[in-house]
C-alpha positions as CSV (number, residue, x, y, z in Angstrom):
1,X,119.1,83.8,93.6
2,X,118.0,83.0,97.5
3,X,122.0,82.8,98.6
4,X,122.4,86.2,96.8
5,X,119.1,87.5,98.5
6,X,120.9,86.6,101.5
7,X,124.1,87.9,101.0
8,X,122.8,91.5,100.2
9,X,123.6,94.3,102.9
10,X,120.5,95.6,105.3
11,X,120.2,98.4,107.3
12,X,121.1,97.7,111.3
13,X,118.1,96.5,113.0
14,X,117.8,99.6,115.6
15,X,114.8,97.5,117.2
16,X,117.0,94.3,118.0
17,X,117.7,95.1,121.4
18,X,114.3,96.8,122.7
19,X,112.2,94.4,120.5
20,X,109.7,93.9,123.4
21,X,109.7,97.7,124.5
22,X,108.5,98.2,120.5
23,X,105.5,95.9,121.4
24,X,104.5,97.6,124.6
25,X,105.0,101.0,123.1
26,X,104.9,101.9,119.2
27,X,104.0,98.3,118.2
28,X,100.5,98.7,120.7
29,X,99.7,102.1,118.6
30,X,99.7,100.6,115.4
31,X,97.8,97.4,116.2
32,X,94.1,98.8,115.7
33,X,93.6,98.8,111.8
34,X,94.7,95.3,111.7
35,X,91.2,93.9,111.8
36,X,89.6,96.5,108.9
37,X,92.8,95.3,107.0
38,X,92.5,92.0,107.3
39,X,88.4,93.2,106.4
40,X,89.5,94.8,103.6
41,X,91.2,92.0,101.8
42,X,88.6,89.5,103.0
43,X,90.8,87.2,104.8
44,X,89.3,84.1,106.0
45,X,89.7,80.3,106.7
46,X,91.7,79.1,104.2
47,X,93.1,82.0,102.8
48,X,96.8,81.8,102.1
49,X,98.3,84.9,103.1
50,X,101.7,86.2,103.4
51,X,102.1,89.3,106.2
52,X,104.9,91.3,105.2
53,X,107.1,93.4,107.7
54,X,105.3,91.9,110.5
55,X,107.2,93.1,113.3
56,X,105.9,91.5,116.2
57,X,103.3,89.0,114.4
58,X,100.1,91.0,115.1
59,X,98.2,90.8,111.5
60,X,99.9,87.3,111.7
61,X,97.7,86.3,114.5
62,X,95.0,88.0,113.7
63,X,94.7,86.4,110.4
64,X,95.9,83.1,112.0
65,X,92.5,83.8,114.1
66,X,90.3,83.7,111.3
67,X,91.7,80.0,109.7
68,X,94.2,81.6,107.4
69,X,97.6,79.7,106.3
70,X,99.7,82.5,107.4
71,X,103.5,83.4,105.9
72,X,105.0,85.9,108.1
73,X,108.3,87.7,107.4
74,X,110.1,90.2,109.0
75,X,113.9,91.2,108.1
76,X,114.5,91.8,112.1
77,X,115.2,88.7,113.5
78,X,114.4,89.8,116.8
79,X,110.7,90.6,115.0
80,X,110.7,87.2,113.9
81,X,111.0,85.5,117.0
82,X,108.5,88.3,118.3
83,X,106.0,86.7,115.7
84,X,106.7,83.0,116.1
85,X,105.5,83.4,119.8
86,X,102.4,85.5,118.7
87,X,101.3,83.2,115.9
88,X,103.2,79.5,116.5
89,X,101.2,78.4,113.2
90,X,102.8,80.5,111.0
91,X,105.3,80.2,108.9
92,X,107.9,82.9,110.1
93,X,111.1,83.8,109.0
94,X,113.3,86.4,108.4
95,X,113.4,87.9,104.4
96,X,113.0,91.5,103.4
97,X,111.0,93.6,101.1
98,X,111.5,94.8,98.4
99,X,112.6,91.6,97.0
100,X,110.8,88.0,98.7
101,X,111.6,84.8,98.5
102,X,108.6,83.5,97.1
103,X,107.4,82.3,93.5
104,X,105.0,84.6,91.3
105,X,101.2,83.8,92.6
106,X,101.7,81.8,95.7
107,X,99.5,83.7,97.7
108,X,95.8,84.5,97.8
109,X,96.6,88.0,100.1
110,X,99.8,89.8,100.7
111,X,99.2,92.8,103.7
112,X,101.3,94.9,105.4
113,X,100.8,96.8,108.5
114,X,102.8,99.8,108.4
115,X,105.6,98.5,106.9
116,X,105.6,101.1,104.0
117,X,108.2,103.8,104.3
118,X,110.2,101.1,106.1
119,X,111.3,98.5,103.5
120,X,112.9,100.4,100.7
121,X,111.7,102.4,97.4
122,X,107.7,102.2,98.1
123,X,106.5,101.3,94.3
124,X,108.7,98.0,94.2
125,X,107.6,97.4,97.5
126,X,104.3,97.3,96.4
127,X,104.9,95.8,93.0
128,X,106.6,93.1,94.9
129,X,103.2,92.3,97.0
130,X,102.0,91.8,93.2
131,X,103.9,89.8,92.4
132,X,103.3,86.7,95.2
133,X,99.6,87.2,95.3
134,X,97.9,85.2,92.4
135,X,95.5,87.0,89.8
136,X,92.4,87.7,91.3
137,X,94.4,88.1,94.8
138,X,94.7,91.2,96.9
139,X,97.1,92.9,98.5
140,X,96.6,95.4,101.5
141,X,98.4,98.0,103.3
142,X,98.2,100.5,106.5
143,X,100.2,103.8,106.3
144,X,100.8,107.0,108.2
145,X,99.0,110.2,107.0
146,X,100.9,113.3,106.3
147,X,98.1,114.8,109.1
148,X,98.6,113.1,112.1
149,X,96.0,113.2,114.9
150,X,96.7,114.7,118.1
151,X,97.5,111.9,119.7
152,X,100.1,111.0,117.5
153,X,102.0,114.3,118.1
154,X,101.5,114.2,121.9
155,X,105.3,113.1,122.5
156,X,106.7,115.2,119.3
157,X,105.2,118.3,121.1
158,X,106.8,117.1,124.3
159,X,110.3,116.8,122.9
160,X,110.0,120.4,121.6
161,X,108.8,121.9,124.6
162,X,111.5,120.6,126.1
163,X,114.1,121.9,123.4
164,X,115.1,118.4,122.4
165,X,116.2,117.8,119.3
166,X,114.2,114.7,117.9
167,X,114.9,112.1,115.0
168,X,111.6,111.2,114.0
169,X,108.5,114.0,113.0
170,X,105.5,114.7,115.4
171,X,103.9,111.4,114.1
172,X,105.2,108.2,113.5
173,X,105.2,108.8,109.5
174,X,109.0,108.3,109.2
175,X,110.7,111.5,107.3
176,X,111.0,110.8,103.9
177,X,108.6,108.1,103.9
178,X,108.8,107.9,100.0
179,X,105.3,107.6,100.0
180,X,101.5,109.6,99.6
181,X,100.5,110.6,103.1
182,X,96.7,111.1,101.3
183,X,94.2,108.7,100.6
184,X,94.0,109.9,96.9
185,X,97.8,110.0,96.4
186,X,98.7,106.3,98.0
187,X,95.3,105.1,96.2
188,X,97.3,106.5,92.5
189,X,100.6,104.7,93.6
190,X,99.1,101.5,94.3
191,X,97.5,101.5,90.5
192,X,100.8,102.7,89.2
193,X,102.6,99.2,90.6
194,X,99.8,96.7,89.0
195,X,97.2,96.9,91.4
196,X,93.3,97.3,89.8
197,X,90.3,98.7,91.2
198,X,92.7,100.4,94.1
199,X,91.0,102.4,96.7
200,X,92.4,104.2,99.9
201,X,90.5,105.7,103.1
202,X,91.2,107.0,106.7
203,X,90.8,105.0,109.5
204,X,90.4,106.9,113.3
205,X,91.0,105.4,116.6
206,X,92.0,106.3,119.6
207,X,95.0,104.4,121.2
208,X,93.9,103.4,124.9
209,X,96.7,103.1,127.3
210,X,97.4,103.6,131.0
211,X,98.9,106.9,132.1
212,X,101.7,105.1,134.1
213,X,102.0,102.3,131.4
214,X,102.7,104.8,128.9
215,X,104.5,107.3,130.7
216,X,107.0,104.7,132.1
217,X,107.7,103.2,127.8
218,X,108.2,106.9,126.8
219,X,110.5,106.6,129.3
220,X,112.0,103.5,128.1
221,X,111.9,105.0,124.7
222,X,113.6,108.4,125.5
223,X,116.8,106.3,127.4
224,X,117.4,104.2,124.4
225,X,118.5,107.1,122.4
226,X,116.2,106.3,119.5
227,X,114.4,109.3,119.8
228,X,116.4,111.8,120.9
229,X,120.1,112.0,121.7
230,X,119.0,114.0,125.2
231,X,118.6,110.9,126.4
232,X,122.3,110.6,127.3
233,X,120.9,113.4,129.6
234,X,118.7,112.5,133.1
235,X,117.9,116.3,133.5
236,X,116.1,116.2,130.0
237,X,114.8,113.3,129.7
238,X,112.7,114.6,133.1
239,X,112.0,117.5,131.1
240,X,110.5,116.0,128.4
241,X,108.3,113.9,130.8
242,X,106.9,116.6,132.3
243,X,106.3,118.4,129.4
244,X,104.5,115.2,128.0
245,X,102.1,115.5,131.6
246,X,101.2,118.6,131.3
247,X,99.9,117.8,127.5
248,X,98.5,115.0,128.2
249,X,95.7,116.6,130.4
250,X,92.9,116.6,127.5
251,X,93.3,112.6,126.8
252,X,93.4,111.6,130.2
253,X,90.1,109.6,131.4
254,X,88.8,109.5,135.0
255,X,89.9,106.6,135.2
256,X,93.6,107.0,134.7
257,X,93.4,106.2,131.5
258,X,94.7,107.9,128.0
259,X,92.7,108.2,124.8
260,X,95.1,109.0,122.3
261,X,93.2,109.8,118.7
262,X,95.7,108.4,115.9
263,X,94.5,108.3,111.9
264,X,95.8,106.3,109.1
265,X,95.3,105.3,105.6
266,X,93.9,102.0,104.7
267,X,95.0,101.3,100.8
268,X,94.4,98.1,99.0
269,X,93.9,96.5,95.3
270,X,93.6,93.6,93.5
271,X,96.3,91.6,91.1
């Protein structure tokens, strides 16, 4: 069954060759609800937990950092080497949801940060969380809200003052996530793949970044193509920068800094 696992097709890792820009850029948004996650499922020393789609091994870490026995798995490789420098004592490798290579049970928590609308049809994604955490276990999840916060649509209202087309929506909810962008909704589909007693709220932050740190990975971003095909174009790529500037004006700190609000949805249940 593992050599078949193997053998099955994945999408192109789009992230394989600007692993590190993800880290610096999208990777740093998403890394504040990893603490209430890891709250939420009551991770602590001991606890055996597997952190699926882990990207670039921050719930790894962080769970690492409370005495967990951390399984981390990733299905970019360039993720998982990412991870095995973040949290050396893990166990990291590459595998893919929706299907794991792990027996029923084998762990007390299953998380994932994000990793929904990512990783194939969301219901067996979640069912297959289920399935490795024992009875009595718990499995967690972060996802993007239909309603992003402003900060979240700062670029995505760049792009469009610029007239560049964009692949992605204002937020970083990917189109046709396949899941609930509401607490109720994503609360109902974690009961419908096995989970009891499964609750969902928001979570608010705001994303603090230096002006010229994030200004020069948008940058980054907008020449790897990934966003936008104008990239393949120096005149609007400059465009969409200074589109981005003058928008950014209400998060900007004295202190060069920018405050960039972002929500989410924190969902989680027990086997």
């Amino acid at each position: 069954m593992a050599d078949a696992r193997q053998r099955e097709r994945r999408a192109p890792d789009v992230w394989e060759d600007h692993a590190a820009l993800y880290v610096r850029t999208l990777g740093a948004a998403c890394a504040w609800p990893v603490h209430p996650l890891l709250d939420a499922v009551q991770v602590g020393p001991g606890t055996r937990v597997l952190d699926a789609g882990t990207g670039p091994g921050t719930a790894a870490a962080a769970a690492a950092s409370r005495g967990a026995a951390v399984t981390a798995v990733d299905s970019s490789a360039a993720m998982v080497r990412l991870a095995r420098a973040a949290a050396p004592s893990s166990r990291t490798l590459v595998a893919a949801l929706p299907r794991l290579p792990f027996p029923d049970g084998c762990f007390d928590v299953a998380v994932g940060n994000f990793v929904l609308g990512h990783a194939g049809p969301t219901r067996a994604v979640v069912a297959e969380l289920r399935r490795v955490v024992r009875p009595g276990g718990r499995v967690g999840l972060t996802a993007w809200t239909d309603a992003p916060a402003a900060g979240q649509t700062l670029l995505g209202r760049a792009l469009r003052a610029a007239g560049a087309p964009r692949a992605a929506t204002d937020g970083l909810r990917p189109p046709g996530a396949g899941y609930p962008g509401d607490p109720a909704g994503l609360a109902r589909l974690l009961g419908s793949a096995g989970l009891r007693q499964a609750v969902c709220r928001t979570v608010a932050w705001d994303h603090r970044v230096g002006a010229d740190a994030w200004f020069e990975g948008v940058a980054e971003l907008l020449g790897t193509g990934l966003l936008t095909p104008a990239a393949a174009d120096p005149a609007a790529v400059a465009r969409i920068l200074r589109h981005a500037a003058a928008l950014s004006g209400p998060f900007l700190s004295a202190q060069g800094e920018l405050r960039l609000p972002h929500v989410a949805l924190l969902a989680y249940g027990w086997h």
